[in-house]
N, C-alpha and C positions, 0 to 999 in steps of 0.2 A: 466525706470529701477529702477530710486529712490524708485517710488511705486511696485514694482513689476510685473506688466502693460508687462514687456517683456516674461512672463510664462506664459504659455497656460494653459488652463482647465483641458486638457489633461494629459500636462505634471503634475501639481500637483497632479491628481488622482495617476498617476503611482508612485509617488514619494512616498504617502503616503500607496496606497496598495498591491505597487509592481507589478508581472504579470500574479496578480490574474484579474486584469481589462483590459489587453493587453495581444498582439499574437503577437510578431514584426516576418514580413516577412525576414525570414534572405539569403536568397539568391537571390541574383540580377542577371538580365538577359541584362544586357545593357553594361558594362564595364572593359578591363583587367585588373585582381588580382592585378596590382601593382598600378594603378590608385585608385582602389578603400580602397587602403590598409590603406591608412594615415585617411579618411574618418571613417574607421570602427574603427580604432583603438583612433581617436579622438572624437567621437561622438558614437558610438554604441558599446565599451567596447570588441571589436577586435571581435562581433557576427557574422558578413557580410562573407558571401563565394559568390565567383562568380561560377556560371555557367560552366560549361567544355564545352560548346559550345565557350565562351565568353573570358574564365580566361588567355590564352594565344593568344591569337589573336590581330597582330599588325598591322602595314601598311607596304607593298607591295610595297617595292622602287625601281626602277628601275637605276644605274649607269647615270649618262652623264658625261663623265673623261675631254670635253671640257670647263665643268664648275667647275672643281675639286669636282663634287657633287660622288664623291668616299671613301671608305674607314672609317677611322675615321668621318668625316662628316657624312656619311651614315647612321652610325652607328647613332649617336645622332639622327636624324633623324625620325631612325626604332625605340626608347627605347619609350617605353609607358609613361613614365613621365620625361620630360626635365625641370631643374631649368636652365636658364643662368642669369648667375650675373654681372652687370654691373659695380662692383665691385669698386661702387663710383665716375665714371668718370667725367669728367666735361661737356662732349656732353652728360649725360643721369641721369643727375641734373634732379629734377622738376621746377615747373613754380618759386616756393619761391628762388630758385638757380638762375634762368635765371634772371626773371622780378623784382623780386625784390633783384638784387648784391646792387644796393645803397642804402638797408635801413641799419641803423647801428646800432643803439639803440634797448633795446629786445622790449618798449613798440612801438616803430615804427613798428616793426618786427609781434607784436601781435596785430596792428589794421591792417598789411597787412594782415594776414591770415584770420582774420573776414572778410576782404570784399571778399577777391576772398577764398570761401570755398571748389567750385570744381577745383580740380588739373588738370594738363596737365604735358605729360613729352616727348617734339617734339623726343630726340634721342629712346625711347623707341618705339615710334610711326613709326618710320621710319627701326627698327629693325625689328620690326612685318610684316610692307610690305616685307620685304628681305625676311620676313624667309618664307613667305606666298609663298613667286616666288620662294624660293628653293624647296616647296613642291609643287609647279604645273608643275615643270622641273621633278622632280622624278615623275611623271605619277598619281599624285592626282589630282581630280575634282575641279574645286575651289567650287561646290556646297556644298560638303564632310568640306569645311573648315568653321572655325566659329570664330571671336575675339569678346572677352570680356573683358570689360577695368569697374573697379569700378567707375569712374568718367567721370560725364556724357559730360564734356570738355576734356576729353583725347576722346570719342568716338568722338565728332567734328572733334578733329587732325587726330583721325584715319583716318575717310572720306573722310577727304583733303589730307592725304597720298597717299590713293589708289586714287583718284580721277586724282590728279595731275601727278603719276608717269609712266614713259613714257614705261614703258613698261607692265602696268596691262593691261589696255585695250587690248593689243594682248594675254595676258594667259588667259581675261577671268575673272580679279580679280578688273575690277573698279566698279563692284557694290557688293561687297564684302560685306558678312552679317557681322556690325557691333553694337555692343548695349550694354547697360546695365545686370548688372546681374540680376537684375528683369525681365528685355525684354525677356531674355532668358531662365527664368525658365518653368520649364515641357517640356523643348526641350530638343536634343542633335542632336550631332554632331562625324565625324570621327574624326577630329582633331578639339581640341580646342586651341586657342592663348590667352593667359591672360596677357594684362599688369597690373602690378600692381604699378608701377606710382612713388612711393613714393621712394623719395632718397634723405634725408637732412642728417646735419650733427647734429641735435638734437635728431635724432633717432625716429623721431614721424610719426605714422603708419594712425591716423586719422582714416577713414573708413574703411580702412585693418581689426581694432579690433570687424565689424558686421561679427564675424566667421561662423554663420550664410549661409549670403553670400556667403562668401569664399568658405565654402563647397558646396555651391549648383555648383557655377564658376567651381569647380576642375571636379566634379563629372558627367558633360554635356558632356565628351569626350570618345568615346565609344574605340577607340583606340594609342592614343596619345595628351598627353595635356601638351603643353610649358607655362611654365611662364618665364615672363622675369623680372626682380626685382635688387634689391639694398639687399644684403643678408646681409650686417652688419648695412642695418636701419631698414627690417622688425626681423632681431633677440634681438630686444629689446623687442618683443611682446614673449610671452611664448607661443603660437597657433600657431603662423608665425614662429618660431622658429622651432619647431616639425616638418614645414612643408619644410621647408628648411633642417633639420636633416635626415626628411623622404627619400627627393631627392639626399640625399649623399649618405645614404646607400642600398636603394632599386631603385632608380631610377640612371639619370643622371643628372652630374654640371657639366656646360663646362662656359667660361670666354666670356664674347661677342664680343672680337676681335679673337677669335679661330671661328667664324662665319661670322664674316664681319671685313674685314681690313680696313684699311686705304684709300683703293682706290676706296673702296664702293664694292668689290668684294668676294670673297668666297675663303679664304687662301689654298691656294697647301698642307701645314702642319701644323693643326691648334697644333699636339701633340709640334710640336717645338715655341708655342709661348705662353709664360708667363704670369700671372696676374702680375699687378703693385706691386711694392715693400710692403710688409707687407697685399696683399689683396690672399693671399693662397685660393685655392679651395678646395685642394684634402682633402675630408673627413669633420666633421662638425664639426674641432677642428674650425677653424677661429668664427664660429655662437655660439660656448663657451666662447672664450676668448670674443668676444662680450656682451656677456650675463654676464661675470664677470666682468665686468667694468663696468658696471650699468645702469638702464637706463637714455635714456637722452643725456650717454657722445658721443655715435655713434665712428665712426673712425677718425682720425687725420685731425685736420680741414685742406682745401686746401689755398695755399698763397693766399690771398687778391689780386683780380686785379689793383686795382686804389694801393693799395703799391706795386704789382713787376711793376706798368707803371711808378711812380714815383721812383723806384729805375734806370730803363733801360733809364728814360727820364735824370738822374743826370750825369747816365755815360757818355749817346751817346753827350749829349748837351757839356760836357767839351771836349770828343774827335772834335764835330765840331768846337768849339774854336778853340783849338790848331794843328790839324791836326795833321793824324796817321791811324793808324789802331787797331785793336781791335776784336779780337779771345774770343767767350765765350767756355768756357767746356763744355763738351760732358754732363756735370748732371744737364742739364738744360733743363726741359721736355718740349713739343711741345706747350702748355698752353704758358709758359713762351720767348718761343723763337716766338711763335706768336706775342706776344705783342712787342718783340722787334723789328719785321720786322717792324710792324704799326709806331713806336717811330721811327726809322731809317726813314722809307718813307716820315714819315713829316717833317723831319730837313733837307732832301733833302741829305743823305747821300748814298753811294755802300752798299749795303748788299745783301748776298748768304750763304746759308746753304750749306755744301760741306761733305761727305760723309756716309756712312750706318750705321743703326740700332745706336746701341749703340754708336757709336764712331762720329756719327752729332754731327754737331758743326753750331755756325751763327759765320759769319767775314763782323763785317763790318767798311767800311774805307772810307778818303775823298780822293779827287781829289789830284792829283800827287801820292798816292801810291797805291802801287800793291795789288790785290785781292788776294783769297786765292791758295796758293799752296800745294803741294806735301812736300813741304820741311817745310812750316809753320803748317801743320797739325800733320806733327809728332812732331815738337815742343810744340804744343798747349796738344799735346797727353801727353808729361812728363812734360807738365805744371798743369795734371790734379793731378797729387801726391799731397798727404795734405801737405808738404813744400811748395811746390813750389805756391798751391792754396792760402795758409796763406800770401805769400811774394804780391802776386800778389791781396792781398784783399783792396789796401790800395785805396786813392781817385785820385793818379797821374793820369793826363791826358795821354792818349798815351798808357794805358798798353795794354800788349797782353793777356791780360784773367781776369775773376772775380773771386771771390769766388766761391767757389762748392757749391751749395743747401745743405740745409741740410737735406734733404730728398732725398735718390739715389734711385727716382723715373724711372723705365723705363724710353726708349728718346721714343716720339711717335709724327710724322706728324700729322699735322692737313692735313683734306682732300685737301685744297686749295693748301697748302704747297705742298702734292703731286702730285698732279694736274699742279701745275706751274713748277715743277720740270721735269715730264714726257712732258709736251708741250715744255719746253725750250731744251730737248734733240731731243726733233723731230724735232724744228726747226732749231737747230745747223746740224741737218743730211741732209736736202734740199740740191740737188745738182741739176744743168743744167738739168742733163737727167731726174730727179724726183723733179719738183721743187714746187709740191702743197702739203699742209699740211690740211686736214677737218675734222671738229669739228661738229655732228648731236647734235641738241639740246641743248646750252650748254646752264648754269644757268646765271643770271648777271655777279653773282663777277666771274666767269671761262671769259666773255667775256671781262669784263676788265684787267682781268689778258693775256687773248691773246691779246689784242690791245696794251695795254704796251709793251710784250715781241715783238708784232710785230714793232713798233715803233722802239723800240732797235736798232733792226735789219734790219730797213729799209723796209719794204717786205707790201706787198698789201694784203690788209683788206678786203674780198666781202661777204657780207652777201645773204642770200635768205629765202624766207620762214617766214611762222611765227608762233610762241607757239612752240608745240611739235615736229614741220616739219624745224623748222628754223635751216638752214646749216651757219656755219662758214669759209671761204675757204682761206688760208694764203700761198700765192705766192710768187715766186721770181719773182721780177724786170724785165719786158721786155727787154730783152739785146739782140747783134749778139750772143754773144755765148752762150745763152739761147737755142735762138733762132737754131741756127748751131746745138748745142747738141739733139735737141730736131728732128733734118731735121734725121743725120745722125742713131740717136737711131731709129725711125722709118723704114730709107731704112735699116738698119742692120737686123730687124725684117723680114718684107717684102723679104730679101734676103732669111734667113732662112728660111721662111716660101715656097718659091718659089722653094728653092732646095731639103724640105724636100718632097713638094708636086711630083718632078720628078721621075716619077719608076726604078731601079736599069736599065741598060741596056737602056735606052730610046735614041731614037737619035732625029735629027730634032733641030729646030727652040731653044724649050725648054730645052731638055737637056746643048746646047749650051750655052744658056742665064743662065740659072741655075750654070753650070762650073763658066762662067765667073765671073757671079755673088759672088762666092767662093772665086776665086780668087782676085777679086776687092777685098773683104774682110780683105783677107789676105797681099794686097798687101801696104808697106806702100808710103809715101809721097804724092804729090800732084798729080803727073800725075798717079797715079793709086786712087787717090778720084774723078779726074774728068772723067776716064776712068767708074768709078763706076758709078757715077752718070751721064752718058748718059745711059750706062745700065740699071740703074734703071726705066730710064725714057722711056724707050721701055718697060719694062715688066709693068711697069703701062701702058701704052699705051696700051698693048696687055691684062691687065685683065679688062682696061673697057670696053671695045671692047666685051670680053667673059661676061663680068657681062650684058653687054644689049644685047647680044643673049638668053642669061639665063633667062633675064626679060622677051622676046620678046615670048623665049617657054613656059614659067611659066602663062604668060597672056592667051597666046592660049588655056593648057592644063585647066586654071580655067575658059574663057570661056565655053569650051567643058563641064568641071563640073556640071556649072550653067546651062546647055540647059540642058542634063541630067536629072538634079535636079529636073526642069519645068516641065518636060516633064514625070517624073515620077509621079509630083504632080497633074498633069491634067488627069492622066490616073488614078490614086488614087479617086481624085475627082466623075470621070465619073463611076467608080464601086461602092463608096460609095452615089453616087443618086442614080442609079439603086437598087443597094440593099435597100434603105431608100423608093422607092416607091412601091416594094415588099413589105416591111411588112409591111406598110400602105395603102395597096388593103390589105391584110390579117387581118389586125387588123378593118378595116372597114366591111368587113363581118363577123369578131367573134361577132362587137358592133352591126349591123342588126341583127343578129340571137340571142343575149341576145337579144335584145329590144322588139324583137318577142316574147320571151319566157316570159318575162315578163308582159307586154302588158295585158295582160289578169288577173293580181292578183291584188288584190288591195293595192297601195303602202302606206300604213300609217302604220308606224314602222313594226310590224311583224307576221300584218296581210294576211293570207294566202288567206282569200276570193277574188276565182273566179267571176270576170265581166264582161268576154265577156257575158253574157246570158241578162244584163240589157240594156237598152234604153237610149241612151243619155241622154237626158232631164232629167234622172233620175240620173245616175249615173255618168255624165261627169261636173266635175268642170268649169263655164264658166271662172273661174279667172286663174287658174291653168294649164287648158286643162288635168288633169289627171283624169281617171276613178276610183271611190271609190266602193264598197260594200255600202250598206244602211246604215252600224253603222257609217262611217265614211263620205258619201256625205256630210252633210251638213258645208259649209266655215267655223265656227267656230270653228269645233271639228277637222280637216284635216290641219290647219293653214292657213287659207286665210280670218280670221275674220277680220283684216283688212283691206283689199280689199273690202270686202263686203261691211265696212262699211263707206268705199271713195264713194262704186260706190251708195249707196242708199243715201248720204247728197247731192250726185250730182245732184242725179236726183230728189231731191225735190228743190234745187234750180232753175232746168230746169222746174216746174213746177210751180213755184214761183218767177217770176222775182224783181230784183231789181228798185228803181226808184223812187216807187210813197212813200207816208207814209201813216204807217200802214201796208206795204204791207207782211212786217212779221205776222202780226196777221192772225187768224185764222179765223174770221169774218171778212174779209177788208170791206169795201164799196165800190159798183160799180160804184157810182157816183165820177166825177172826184171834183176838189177844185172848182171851181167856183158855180156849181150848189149846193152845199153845202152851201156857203155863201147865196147863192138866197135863198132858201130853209129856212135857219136860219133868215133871214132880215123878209121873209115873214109870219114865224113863231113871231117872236117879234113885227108885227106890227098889225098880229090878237089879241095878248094877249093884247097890249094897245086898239084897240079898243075895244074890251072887257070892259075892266076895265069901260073903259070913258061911253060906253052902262049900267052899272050899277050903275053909280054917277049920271046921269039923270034920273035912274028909284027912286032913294030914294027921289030926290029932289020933 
C-alpha cells in the first residue's frame, strides 16, 4: 500500500480519464436492493440498481411455534440484511479475550498478537451453527446456506462447530460449506452467514480494514446475509461503521441474546429482552457515540477476572473462618457470580443462586446455618439500596451482602448455571410413581454437575452409550415403596385401560371384571387393595391368555402371507422365462435373416461391394472367415495383416528347423559337424604335403 502496489491499472486509468475509458455495468442481476445498497453506496458512488426480478425478493419462512421460530424472530429472519451484535459479551470475546486474559503488559499483549495473527471467536462460532438450525427449521436447504468468516482459524472452529453438534447431522448441516472470503469469491449463495470475529476492548478491526474483502463477503448473498460482530469494536473503523449504520437504518440490528438465550434455545420474546447496560441497539446513535470517543478507546473495559477472583476469594475465605452466611446483590452479573460459585466450591463452602432475572442473587454459607430463604431474600432486596450497600461494603466477616458493582450491568446465567439450575429442579420433582430423571448427550462439565447434584441426593448414576448417543439416567433408590408405587401406578393403568377397553352395555366375564376393577379403584383401605389385586391378577391372566391367541392367529395369517408370496413369485418367474424364451427364438431369427442379408456385401467399413458371385479362394479371408470384394481381399488392407504375418514367420520356421548351427542361414551346409572336421583335417594335411613336395623340388 506504501508503494501504491494496492491500485490496479485500471483503476488509475479511470481515475485520470474518467469514463471516457469505462462502461460500468450498473444493474445487478444476483442480489436484494437492500443487500446491495451499502455496497453501491460504498464503493460505486450509489450507481448499482438491482434487477425487478431480484430487488425484493427474500426467503420464504415457514412458522414452527414449537421452537418459538414465530413472529419477531421470523421476522429477523425474513430481512435481507441482519447485523446482530454481540454487544461486547464475554462468551463472544475473540481469541486475545479468551487465550490471552493473563497477559498484562501492552508489550506482552503486542508479541501475543504477532504470533497468533489468525483470530478465532468460539461464542460467535457457535452462534452461526444456531442461527444455521434456525434457518433449516424454517424450510431452507442447508445447500442454499453459505458461512464466511475473515479468518482462516475462526473457519477451523467453524468446522468443529458443525462437525461436533449433535443435531447438524440430522438437518443435513455437518458438512456445511464453510471458507474463507477468497474460497468464496465468484460464488454466491441464498443465505449468507459472516462472522466477523473481532471483539476487543482496543477497538482494533485487523483484517476487517481489506474493505475489499468485506465487500466481496456482504455482496455473495442473493437473498439474506447475517453478520454477526461486536458493533462498538468494528465502529472504530469508518467502512465498518457505515456498515453497521447501513444495518440500523435499512436493514436489521437485533442483540444476540434476542436469538439465543441462556439455555442454548431460541427466546419465546426476544422484543422483551435487553442489551446490557450502556450497549443500546436501537438506531446507529450507540456506533456514533463510539466513533466520538476515538479510536482505540472501544467500550468500557470489563472487570479483570484474576481481580473480581481475588476480591470473592477475600470475602468467602474470612466468612469460612468465622462462620455465617453471606447474600451477594442482585448487581452482580453472571461473569462475576460465576467465579464466586468456583471460589465457594474450593473452600468447601453451601452456595446457591436463588431467584429470577434481575433480582438473582448467590448465598452462600457454612455449616450450622441456614440457606437461602423467602424471608432472607427480601432482606438481601432492601439491602440492595445505596445506604444500605455503602454500610455493608466494609471487610466484617459474616456480612449479609457486598457492595453493588459499579456498573448495573444486566444479571445474566451462564449456561452451566442454568443447566444445574433446571436439572436440580427436576431432580427435587422425582417421586415413587416417576422416579427416572434422563439426560441425551450431555457435555463433561453438565455430567459433573449431574453426578454432584446426584450425590447430594443420594440417587443412582447409569450411564449408556457413547459420544453423541451417550444417555445419562438419575434414579431413585430401590425401595418397597418405590417399588409398591411403581406395582400399583401400573395395575391403576391397566385397570383404566381394561375398563375403557369394555363397550357400554357389555355383560359377561369382562364387563364384570372391568366394574370390579372400578371399583377396587375407588375403594379405599387394605381389604379393597387386596380385593384389587386378585382382580388384577385375573385380568392379566386372561390378557396373556388372549395376547398368545393373538400371536397364535397372527403367525398363521403371516404364514398364509408368505405361501402366497411364493407362490406368486414362482408363477411370476414361470411367465417371465416363457416370455424371455419368446423373444429369444424372435430375436434369433431377426439375427439369421440379418446375417443372411448381409452375407453377401463386402464388410470393410462402407463398402457396398456384392460377393456372393466370387470364389472362395479368392474372396474368403482364411484368418477372418469373411468374404471381401477384390479391393479389400488382401489381409493387409481388411485388418488381419497381423495374422498374416504370425501365420508366414510360422511357417518358415516349420520349414526351417531349429538345432543345428547355421541353421538360420540361408546357405546352411548339408553336411553334419563331424564330417566337417574330417573334411577340414583332410584339407590341412594335403596343403602340408604340398608344401613339403615343393621344399624337395628346390633342394
Amino acid at each position: 500500500q506504501k508503494k501504491g502496489l494496492d491500485r490496479t491499472l485500471f483503476g488509475r486509468m479511470i481515475e485520470k480519464h474518467g469514463d471516457h475509458v469505462a462502461a460500468l455495468l450498473s444493474i445487478q442481476y444476483r442480489m436484494n436492493d437492500i443487500i446491495m445498497g451499502w455496497s453501491s453506496q460504498s464503493f460505486y458512488d450509489s450507481r448499482l440498481t438491482a434487477a425487478e426480478s431480484v430487488a425484493s425478493r427474500t426467503l420464504d419462512l415457514q412458522e414452527v411455534p414449537e421452537s418459538n421460530l414465530t413472529g419477531d424472530i421470523l421476522e429477523m429472519l425474513s430481512s435481507p440484511l441482519l447485523f446482530v451484535d454481540t454487544c461486547s459479551l464475554p462468551l463472544y470475546r475473540e481469541d486475545e479475550q479468551q487465550a490471552g486474559a493473563d497477559v498484562k503488559s501492552s508489550a506482552a499483549k503486542a508479541a501475543y498478537a504477532a504470533v497468533h495473527q489468525s483470530r478465532w471467536n468460539k461464542g460467535e462460532s457457535r452462534f452461526t451453527v444456531h442461527y444455521a438450525k434456525m434457518l433449516v427449521r424454517c424450510g431452507i436447504s442447508p445447500r442454499n446456506i453459505t458461512v464466511i468468516a475473515p479468518y482462516s482459524r475462526q473457519v477451523e472452529q467453524l468446522r468443529l462447530d458443525f462437525a461436533d453438534d449433535a443435531e447438524t447431522e440430522k438437518l443435513g448441516l455437518d458438512k456445511m460449506r464453510v471458507n474463507t472470503v477468497d474460497s468464496f469469491q465468484g460464488q454466491e449463495a441464498d443465505c449468507v452467514l459472516i462472522s466477523l470475529v473481532r471483539s476487543n476492548d482496543r477497538g482494533s478491526v485487523g483484517f476487517l480494514s481489506d474493505y475489499r474483502r468485506l465487500n466481496v463477503a456482504v455482496t455473495r448473498g442473493r437473498k439474506h446475509v447475517m453478520l454477526i460482530g461486536d458493533a462498538a469494536t468494528i465502529s472504530t473503523d469508518d467502512m465498518l461503521h457505515s456498515l453497521y449504520t447501513y444495518a440500523c437504518e435499512s436493514g436489521r440490528v437485533a442483540f444476540v441474546e434476542q436469538l439465543l438465550d441462556e439455555d442454548g434455545a431460541i427466546p419465546a420474546d426476544p422484543a422483551s429482552i435487553s442489551a446490557p447496560a450502556g450497549q443500546s441497539i436501537s438506531g446507529s446513535s450507540r456506533a456514533k457515540n463510539n466513533k466520538g470517543s476515538g479510536k482505540g478507546q472501544g467500550p468500557e473495559k470489563l472487570k479483570d477476572e484474576q481481580e473480581v477472583r481475588k476480591h470473592m476469594l477475600e470475602k468467602l475465605s474470612a466468612l469460612a473462618v468465622s462462620g455465617g452466611r453471606l447474600e451477594f446483590p442482585a448487581s452482580l452479573n453472571s461473569f462475576e457470580r460465576a467465579i464466586a460459585h468456583e471460589v465457594a466450591k474450593s473452600l468447601g463452602l453451601h452456595h446457591e443462586s436463588v431467584g429470577e432475572d434481575k433480582q438473582r442473587r448467590l448465598c452462600v454459607w457454612t455449616d450450622g446455618f441456614s440457606g437461602p430463604s423467602a424471608a432472607g431474600s427480601a432482606a438481601a432486596r432492601k439491602a440492595d439500596q445505596p445506604a444500605a450497600a455503602a454500610q455493608n461494603s466494609g471487610p466484617s466477616a459474616g456480612a449479609n451482602a457486598v457492595a453493588a458493582a459499579d456498573d448495573d450491568d444486566d444479571d445474566q446465567e451462564t449456561p452451566l448455571q442454568a443447566f444445574e439450575r433446571r436439572a436440580a429442579a427436576t431432580l427435587d420433582s422425582l417421586t415413587p410413581a416417576e422416579p427416572v430423571a434422563e439426560w441425551k448427550a450431555p457435555g463433561e462439565e453438565e455430567r459433573e454437575i449431574l453426578q454432584r447434584l446426584a450425590a447430594a441426593r443420594s440417587l443412582e448414576v447409569t450411564s449408556s452409550g457413547s459420544g453423541k448417543k451417550r444417555k445419562l439416567r438419575l434414579s431413585l433408590p430401590e425401595s418397597e415403596e418405590t417399588r409398591a408405587a411403581a406395582a400399583a401406578a401400573e395395575a391403576a393403568a391397566k385397570a383404566a385401560k381394561a375398563a375403557k377397553a369394555t363397550p357400554p352395555g357389555a355383560t359377561g366375564t369382562a364387563a364384570a371384571a372391568a366394574a370390579a376393577a372400578a371399583g377396587t379403584a375407588a375403594a379405599p383401605g387394605a381389604g379393597g387393595a387386596a380385593r384389587g389385586n386378585a382382580l388384577l391378577a385375573g385380568l392379566h391372566e386372561a390378557r396373556r391368555k388372549r395376547q398368545e391367541e393373538e400371536a397364535k392367529e397372527r403367525k398363521v395369517a403371516n404364514e398364509a402371507v408368505k405361501a402366497d408370496i411364493k407362490e406368486a413369485k414362482r408363477q411370476g418367474k414361470e411367465k417371465q422365462k416363457a416370455m424371455t424364451t419368446a423373444a429369444e427364438d424372435d430375436d434369433l431369427d431377426a439375427l439369421l435373416s440379418e446375417f443372411t442379408s448381409k452375407d453377401g456385401i463386402c464388410p470393410f467399413g462402407n463398402c457396398k461391394e456384392k460377393t456372393h458371385t466370387l470364389i472362395d479362394p479368392v474372396s474368403k479371408c482364411k484368418y477372418c472367415s469373411l468374404r471381401f470384394c477384390m479391393k479389400h481381399a488382401q489381409a493387409e488392407i481388411h485388418g488381419c495383416g497381423d495374422a498374416a504375418q504370425r501365420a508366414e514367420k510360422q511357417k518358415f520356421r516349420d520349414s526351417h528347423p531349429l538345432g543345428a548351427r547355421g541353421s538360420g542361414l540361408v546357405n546352411k551346409p548339408t553336411e553334419n559337424r563331424s564330417a566337417l572336421a574330417d573334411k577340414l583335417q583332410n584339407k590341412i594335411g594335403g596343403q602340408a604335403a604340398n608344401r613339403a613336395k615343393k621344399g624337395k623340388d628346390k633342394d
